[in-house]
KETILUM-873719 format. One record per residue (C-alpha): x, y, z; residue number from 1. Coordinates in nm, 4 decimals, padded with zeros to 6 digits. Each point is the difference from the previous one (the first is absolute). Example, Ala and Ser with C-alpha at 12.3 -4.5 7.8 and 13.67 -1.06 7.14 Angstrom:
// KETILUM-873719
(atom (01.2300,-00.4500,00.7800),1)
(atom (00.1370,00.3440,-00.0660),2)
//
This chain:
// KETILUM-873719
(atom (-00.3237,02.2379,-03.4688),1)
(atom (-00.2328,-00.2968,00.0225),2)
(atom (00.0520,-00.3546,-00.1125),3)
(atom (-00.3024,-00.2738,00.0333),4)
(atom (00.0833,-00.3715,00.1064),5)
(atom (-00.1011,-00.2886,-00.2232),6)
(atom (-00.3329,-00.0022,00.2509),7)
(atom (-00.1201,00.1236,00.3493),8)
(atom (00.1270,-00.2117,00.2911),9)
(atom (-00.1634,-00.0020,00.3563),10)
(atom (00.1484,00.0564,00.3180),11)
(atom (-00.0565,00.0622,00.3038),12)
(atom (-00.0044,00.3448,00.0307),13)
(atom (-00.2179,00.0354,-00.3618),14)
(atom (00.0356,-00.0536,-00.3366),15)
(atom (00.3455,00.1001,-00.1961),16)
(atom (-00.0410,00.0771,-00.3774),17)
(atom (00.3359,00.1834,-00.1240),18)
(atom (00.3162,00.1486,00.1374),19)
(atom (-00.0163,00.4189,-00.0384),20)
(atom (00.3646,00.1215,00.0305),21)
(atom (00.2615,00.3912,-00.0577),22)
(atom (00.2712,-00.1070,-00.2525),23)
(atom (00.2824,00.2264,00.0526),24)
(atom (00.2368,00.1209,-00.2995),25)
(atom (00.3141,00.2105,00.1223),26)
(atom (00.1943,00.1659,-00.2789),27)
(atom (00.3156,00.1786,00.0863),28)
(atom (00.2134,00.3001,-00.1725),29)
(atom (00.1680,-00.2229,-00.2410),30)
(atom (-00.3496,-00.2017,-00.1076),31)
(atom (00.0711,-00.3166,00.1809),32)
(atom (-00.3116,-00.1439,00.1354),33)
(atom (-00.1167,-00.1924,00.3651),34)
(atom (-00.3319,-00.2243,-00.0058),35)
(atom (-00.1719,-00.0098,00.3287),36)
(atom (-00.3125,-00.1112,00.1299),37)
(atom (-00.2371,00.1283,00.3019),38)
(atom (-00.2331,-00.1901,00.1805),39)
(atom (-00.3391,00.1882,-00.0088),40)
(atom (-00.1457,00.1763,-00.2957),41)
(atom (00.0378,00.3589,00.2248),42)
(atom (00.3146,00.0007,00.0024),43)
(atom (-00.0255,00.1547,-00.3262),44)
(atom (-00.1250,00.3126,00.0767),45)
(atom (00.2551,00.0610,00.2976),46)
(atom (00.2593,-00.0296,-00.2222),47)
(atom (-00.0664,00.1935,-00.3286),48)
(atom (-00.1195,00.3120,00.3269),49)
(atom (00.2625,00.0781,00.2882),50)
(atom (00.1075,-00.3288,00.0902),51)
(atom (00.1798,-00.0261,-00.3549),52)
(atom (00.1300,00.3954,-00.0426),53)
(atom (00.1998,-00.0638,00.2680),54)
(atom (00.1764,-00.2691,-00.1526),55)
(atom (00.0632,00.1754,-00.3093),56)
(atom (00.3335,00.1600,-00.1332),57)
(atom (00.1856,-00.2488,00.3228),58)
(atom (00.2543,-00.2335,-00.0406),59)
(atom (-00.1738,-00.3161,-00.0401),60)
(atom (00.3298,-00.1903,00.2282),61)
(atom (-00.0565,00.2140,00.2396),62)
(atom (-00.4178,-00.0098,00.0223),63)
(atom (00.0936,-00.4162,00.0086),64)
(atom (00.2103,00.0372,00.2838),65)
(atom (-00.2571,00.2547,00.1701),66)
(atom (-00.2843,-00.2676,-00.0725),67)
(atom (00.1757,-00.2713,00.1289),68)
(atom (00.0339,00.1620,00.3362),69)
(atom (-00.3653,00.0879,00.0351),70)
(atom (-00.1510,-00.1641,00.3270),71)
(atom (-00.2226,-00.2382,-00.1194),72)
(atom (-00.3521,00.1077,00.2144),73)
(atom (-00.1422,-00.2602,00.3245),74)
(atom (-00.1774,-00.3436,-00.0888),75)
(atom (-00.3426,00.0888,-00.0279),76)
(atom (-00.1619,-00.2935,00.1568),77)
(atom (-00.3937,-00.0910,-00.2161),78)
(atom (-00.2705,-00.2194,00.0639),79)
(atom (-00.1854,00.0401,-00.3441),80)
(atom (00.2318,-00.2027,-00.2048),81)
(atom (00.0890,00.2542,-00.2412),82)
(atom (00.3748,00.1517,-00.0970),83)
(atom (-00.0515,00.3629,-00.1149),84)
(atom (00.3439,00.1581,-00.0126),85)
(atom (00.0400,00.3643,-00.1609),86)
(atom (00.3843,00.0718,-00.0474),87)
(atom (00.0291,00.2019,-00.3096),88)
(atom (00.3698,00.0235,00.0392),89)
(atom (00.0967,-00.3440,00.0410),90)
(atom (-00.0892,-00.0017,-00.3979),91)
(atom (00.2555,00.2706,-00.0379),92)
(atom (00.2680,-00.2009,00.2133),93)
(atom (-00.0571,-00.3253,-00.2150),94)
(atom (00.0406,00.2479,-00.2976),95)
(atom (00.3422,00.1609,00.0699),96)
(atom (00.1536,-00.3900,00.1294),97)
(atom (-00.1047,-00.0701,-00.3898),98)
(atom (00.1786,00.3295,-00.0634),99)
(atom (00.2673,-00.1109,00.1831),100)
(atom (00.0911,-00.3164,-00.1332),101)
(atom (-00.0809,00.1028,-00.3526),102)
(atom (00.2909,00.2216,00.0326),103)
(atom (00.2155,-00.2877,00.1668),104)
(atom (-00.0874,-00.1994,-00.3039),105)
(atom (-00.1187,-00.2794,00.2608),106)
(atom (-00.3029,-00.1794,00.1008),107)
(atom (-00.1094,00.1686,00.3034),108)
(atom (00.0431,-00.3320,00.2367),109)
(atom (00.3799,00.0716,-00.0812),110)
(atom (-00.0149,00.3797,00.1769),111)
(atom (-00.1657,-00.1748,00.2729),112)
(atom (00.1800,-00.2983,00.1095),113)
(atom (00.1911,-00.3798,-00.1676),114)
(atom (-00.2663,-00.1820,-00.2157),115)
(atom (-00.1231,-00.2435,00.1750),116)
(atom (-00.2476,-00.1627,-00.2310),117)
(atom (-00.0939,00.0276,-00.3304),118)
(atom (-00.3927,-00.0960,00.0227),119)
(atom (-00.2254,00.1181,00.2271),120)
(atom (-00.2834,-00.2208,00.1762),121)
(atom (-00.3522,00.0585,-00.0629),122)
(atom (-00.3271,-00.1506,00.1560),123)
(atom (-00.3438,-00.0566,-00.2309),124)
(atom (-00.3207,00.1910,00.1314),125)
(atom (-00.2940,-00.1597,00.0251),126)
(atom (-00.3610,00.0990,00.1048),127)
(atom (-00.3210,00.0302,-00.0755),128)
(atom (-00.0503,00.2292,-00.3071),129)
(atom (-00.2840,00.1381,-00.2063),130)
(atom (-00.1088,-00.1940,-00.3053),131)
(atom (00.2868,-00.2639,00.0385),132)
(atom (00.0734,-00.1765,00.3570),133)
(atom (-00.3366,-00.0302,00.2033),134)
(atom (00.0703,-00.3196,00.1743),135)
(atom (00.2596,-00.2090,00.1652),136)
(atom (00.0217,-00.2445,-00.3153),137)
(atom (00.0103,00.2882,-00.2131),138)
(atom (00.2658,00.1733,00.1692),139)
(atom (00.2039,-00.3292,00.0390),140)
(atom (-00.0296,-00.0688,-00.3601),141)
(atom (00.1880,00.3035,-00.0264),142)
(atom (00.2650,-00.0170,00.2157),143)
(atom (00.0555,-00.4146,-00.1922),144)
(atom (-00.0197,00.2367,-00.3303),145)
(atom (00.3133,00.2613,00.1332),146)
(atom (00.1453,-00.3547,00.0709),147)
(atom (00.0023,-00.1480,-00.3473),148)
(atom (00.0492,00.3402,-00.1711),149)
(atom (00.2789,00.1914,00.2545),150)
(atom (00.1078,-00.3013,00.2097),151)
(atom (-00.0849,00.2427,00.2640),152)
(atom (00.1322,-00.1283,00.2860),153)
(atom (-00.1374,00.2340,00.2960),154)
(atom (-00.3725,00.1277,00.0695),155)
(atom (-00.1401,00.2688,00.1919),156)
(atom (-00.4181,00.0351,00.0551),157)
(atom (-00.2540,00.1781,00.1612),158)
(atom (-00.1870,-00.1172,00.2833),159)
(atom (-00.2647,00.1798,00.2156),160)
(atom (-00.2518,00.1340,-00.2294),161)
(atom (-00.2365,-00.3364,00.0569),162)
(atom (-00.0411,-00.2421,00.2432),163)
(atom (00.2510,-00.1699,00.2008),164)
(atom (-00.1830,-00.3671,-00.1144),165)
(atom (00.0986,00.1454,-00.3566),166)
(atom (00.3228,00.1661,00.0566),167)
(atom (00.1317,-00.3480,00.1031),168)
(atom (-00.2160,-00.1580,-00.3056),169)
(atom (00.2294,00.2152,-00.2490),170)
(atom (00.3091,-00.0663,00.2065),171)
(atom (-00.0790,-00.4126,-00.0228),172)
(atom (-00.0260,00.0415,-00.3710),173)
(atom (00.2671,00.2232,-00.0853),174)
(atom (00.2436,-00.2109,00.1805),175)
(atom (-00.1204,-00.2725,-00.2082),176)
(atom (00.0481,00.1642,-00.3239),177)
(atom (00.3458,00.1262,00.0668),178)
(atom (00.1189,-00.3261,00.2048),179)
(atom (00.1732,-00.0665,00.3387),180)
(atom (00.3335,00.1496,-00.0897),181)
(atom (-00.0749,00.4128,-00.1388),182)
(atom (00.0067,00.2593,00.2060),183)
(atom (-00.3536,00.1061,00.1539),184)
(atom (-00.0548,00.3275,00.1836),185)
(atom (-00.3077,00.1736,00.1123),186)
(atom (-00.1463,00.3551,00.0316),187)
(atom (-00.3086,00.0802,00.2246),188)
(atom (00.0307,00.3833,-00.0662),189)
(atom (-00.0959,00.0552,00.4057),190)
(atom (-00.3403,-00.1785,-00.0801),191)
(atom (-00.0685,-00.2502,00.2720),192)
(atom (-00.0736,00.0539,00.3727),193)
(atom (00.2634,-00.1084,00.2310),194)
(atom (-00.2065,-00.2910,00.1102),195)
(atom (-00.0976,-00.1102,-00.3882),196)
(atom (00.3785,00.0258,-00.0668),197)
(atom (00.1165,-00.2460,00.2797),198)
(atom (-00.2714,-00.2475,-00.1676),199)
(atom (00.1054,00.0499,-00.3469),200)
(atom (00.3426,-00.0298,00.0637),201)
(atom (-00.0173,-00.3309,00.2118),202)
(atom (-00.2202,-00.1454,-00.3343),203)
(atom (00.2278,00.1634,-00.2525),204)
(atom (00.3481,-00.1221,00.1855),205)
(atom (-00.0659,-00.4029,-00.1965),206)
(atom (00.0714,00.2101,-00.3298),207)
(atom (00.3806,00.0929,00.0374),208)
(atom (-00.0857,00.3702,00.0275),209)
(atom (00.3448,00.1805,-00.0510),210)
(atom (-00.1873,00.3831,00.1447),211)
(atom (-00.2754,00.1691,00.0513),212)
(atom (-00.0297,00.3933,-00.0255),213)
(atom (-00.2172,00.1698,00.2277),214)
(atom (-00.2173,-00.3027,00.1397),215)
(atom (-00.0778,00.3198,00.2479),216)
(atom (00.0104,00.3646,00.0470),217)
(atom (00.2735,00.0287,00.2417),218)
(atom (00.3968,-00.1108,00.0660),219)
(atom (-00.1615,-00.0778,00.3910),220)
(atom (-00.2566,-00.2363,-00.0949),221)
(atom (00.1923,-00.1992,-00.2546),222)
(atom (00.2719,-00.0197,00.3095),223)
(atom (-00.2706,-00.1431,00.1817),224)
(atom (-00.1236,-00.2381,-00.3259),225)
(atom (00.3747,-00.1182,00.0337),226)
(atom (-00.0604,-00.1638,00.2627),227)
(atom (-00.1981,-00.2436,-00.1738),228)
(atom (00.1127,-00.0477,-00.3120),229)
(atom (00.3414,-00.0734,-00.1713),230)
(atom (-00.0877,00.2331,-00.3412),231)
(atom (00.2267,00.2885,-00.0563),232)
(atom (-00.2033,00.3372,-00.0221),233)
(atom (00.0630,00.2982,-00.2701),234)
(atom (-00.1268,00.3343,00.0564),235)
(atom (00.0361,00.3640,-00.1846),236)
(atom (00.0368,00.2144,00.3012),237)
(atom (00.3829,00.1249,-00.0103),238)
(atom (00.0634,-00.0579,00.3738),239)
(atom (00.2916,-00.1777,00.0180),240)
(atom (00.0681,00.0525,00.4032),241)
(atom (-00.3160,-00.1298,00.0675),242)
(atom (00.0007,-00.3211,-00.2322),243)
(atom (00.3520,-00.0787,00.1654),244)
(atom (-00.1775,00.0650,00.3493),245)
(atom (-00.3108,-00.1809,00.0147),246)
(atom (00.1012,-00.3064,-00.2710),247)
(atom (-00.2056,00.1078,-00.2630),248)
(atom (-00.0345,00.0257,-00.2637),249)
(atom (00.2848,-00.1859,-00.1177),250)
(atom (00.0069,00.1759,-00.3127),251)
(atom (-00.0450,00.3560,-00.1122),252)
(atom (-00.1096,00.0944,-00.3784),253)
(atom (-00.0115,00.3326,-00.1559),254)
(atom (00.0952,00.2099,-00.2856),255)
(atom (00.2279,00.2852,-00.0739),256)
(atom (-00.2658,00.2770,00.0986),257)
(atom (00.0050,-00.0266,00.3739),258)
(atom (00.3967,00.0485,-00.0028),259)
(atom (00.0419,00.2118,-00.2229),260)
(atom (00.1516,-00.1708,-00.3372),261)
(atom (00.2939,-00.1795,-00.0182),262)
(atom (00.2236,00.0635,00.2849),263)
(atom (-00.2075,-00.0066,00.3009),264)
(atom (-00.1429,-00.3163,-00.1319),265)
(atom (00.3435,-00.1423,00.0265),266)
(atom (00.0550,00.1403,00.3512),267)
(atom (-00.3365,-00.1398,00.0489),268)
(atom (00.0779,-00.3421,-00.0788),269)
(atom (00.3806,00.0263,00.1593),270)
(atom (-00.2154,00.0432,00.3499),271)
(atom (-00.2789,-00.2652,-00.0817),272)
(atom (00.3335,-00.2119,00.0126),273)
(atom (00.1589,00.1150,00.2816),274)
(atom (-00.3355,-00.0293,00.1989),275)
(atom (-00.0621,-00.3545,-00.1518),276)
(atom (-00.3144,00.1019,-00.1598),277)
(atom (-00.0149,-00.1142,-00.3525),278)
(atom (-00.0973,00.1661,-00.3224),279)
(atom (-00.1488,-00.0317,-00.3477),280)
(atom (-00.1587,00.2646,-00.2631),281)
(atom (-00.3834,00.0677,00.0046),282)
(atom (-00.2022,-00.0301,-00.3060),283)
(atom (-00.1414,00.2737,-00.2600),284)
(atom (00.2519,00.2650,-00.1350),285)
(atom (00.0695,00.0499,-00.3791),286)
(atom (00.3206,-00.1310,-00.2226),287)
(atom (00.2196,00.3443,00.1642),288)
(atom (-00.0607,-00.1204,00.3756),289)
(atom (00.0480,-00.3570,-00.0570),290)
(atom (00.3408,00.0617,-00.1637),291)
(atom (00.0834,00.1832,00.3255),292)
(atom (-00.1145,-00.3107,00.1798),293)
(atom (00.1951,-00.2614,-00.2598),294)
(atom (00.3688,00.1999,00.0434),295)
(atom (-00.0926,00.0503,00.3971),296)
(atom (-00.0562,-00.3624,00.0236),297)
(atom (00.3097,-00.0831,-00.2409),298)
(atom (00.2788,00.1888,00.2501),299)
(atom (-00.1873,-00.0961,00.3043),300)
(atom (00.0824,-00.3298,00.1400),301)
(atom (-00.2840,-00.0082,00.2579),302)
(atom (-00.2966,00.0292,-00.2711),303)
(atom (00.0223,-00.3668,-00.0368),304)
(atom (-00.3816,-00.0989,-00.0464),305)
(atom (-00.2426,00.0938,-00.2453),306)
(atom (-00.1620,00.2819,00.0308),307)
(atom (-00.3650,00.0946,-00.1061),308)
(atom (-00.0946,00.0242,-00.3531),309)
(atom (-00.3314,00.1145,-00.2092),310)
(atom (00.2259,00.0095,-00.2965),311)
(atom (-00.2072,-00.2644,-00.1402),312)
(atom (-00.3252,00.1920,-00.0036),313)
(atom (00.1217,00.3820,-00.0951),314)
(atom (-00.0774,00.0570,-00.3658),315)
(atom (00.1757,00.2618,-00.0712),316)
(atom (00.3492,00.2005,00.1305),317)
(atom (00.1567,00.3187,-00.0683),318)
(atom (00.3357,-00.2285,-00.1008),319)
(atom (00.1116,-00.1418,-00.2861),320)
(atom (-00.0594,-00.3155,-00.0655),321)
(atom (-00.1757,00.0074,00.3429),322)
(atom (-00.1653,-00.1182,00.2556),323)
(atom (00.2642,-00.2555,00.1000),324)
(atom (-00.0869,-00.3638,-00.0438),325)
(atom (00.1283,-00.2984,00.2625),326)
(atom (00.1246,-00.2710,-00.1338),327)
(atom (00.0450,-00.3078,00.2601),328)
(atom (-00.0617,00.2635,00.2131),329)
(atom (00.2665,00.2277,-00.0807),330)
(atom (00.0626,00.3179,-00.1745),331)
(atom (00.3570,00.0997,-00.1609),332)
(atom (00.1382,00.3130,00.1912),333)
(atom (00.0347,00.2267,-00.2935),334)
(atom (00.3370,00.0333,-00.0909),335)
(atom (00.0269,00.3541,-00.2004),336)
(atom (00.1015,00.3083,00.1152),337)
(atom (-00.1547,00.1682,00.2879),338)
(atom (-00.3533,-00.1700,00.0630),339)
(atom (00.0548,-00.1641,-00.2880),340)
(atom (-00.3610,00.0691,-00.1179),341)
(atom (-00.1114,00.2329,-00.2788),342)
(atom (-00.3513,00.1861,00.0421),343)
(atom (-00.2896,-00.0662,-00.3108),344)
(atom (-00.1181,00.3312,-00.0920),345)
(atom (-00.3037,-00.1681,-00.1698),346)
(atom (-00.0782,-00.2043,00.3635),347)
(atom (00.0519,00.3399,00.1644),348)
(atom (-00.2587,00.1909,-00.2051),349)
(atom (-00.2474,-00.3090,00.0508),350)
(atom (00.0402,00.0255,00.4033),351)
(atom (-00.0170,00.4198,00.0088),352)
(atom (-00.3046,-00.0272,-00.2569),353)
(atom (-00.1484,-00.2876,00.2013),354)
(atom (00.0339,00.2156,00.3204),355)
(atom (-00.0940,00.3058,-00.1518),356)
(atom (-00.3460,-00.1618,-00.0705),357)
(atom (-00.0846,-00.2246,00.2349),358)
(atom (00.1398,00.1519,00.3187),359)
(atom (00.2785,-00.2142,00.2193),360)
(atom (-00.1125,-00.3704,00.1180),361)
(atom (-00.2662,00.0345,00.3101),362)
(atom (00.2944,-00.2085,00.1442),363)
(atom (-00.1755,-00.3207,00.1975),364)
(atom (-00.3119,00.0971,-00.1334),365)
(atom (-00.3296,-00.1311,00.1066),366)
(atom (-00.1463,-00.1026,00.2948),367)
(atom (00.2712,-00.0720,00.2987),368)
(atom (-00.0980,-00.3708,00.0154),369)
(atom (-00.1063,-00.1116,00.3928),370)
(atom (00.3027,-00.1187,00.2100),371)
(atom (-00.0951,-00.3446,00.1012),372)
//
């Protein structure tokens, strides 16, 4: 299914319009019902063909134990800036944890571990987008807007697709909109040279910068940008050895896909701890994902800063009463049964129709923009 954002933002990499997802429904024998979610748009047709016959007529404990166990595959290591995971049955893993805690009559953080917290921590996006933010005022006026409206208290932007002299003009201003004290963090998407990242780091460093994702294209050279600069690094790639080894990046962020669903991102996170790597949620899954993430978070003591968010900006969601909304930066872990989330048929028929017809998101579409 296909869901637009409020407007095209820019990136590095291209131009990002919408977020194309699977949603997974498991019924068993006795009509109780799972809600998962897959991270590409293909994973649909693996698993209505072979892929999902072989699931069928199973015990659904017994596929979640099987699931769980699955070796999650090598870090892929990318120097285009772009996360494309296919894991069609991480949507059916998510799924049968709802199943699973539906039946429990618990909130799924409770299968998993103590409840920690209650709210989870958010960042805002910002960047340049089509029609709306096209300068460094404008895009400051609307992080001083999330401000007065959300008391948002943590921002996230994108750097790299202009300009250093301009990625450090929208840096100056946003830090004046949102004030000395809120959280400020950075994401170059692997667009700058090594060289152009050492210079916009040592101008950017006066602004309190809290991280930067991906000022380059590899875990080696932002060990070597270490060397000159005191700014923690974020990256997607899932190599946790590696991080640990070299000092960076100090943080890794990803979603359920590349582990599989629900219990290899725990095990996931477990070793980003024992390795001293830290660890926060990337941005751009549906109401069904982000539920994951919110009861993940809530029985997981080491998800203790906010992770990404285009919450703001997705029109639509396949949930009730969806997408989720920060408030002061936080959203409520959901505190029904299972996921705790409910899907909108109506939403669900807009996404599948809006798929059907259009075709899935030309995901970063446009132009790569130049690495400078």
């Amino acid at each position: 299914m296909k869901v637009p954002l409020e407007a095209p933002y820019e990136m590095a990499p291209g131009i990002v319009a919408g977020i194309d997802r699977t949603i997974v429904r498991v019924t068993t024998s006795d009509g109780a019902v799972g809600l998962g979610e897959a991270p590409s748009p293909g994973d649909a047709e693996a698993l209505l063909g072979e892929l999902g016959q072989q699931l069928v007529g199973r015990d659904g404990s017994e596929v979640l134990a099987a699931l769980g166990c699955i070796e999650r595959p090598a870090a892929s290591h990318r120097r285009d800036g772009k996360v494309l995971i296919r894991n069609p049955l991480a949507g059916v893993e998510i799924a049968l944890w709802d199943l699973e805690a539906r039946n429990a009559g618990v909130p799924l953080h409770r299968l998993l571990d103590d409840t920690w917290r209650n709210e989870i921590a958010f960042t805002e996006y910002f960047a340049y987008r089509d029609g709306l933010e096209q300068s460094p005022c404008d895009i400051a006026a609307y992080c001083a807007r999330m401000i007065e409206e959300h008391d948002s208290p943590a921002f996230e932007g994108k750097l790299g697709v202009r300009p250093v002299e301009d990625d450090v003009e929208l840096v100056r201003e946003v830090r004046a909109a949102i004030g000395p004290t809120r959280t400020l963090r950075l994401d170059a998407n692997m667009g700058w040279r090594l060289e152009t990242a050492r210079q916009a780091l040592a101008l950017l460093e006066p602004f309190d910068v809290a991280n930067v994702e991906e000022p380059v294209g590899s875990f080696a050279e932002m060990a070597e940008l270490r060397q000159s600069t005191a700014i923690p690094f974020s990256a997607h790639t899932p190599d946790i050895g590696l991080a640990s080894e070299l000092g960076a990046p100090d943080v890794l962020v990803i979603g359920l896909g590349f582990c599989g669903g629900i219990a290899g991102t725990v095990r996931f996170i477990a070793e980003c701890e024992d390795a001293g790597v830290g660890f926060w949620f990337y941005s751009g899954d549906l109401g069904i994902a982000t539920a994951a993430y919110l009861h993940i978070a809530a029985a997981t003591p080491y998800v203790d800063r906010p992770s990404q968010s285009l919450l703001r900006w997705t029109t639509d969601d396949v949930i009730v009463g969806g997408p989720f909304s920060p408030e002061g930066g936080v959203v409520p872990v959901p505190t029904g049964p299972g996921l705790g989330v409910e899907l909108n048929e109506d939403a669900v028929a807009r996404g599948v129709e809006r798929f059907s017809r259009q075709g899935p998101y030309d995901f970063y579409a446009g132009p790569r923009l130049p690495r400078y």
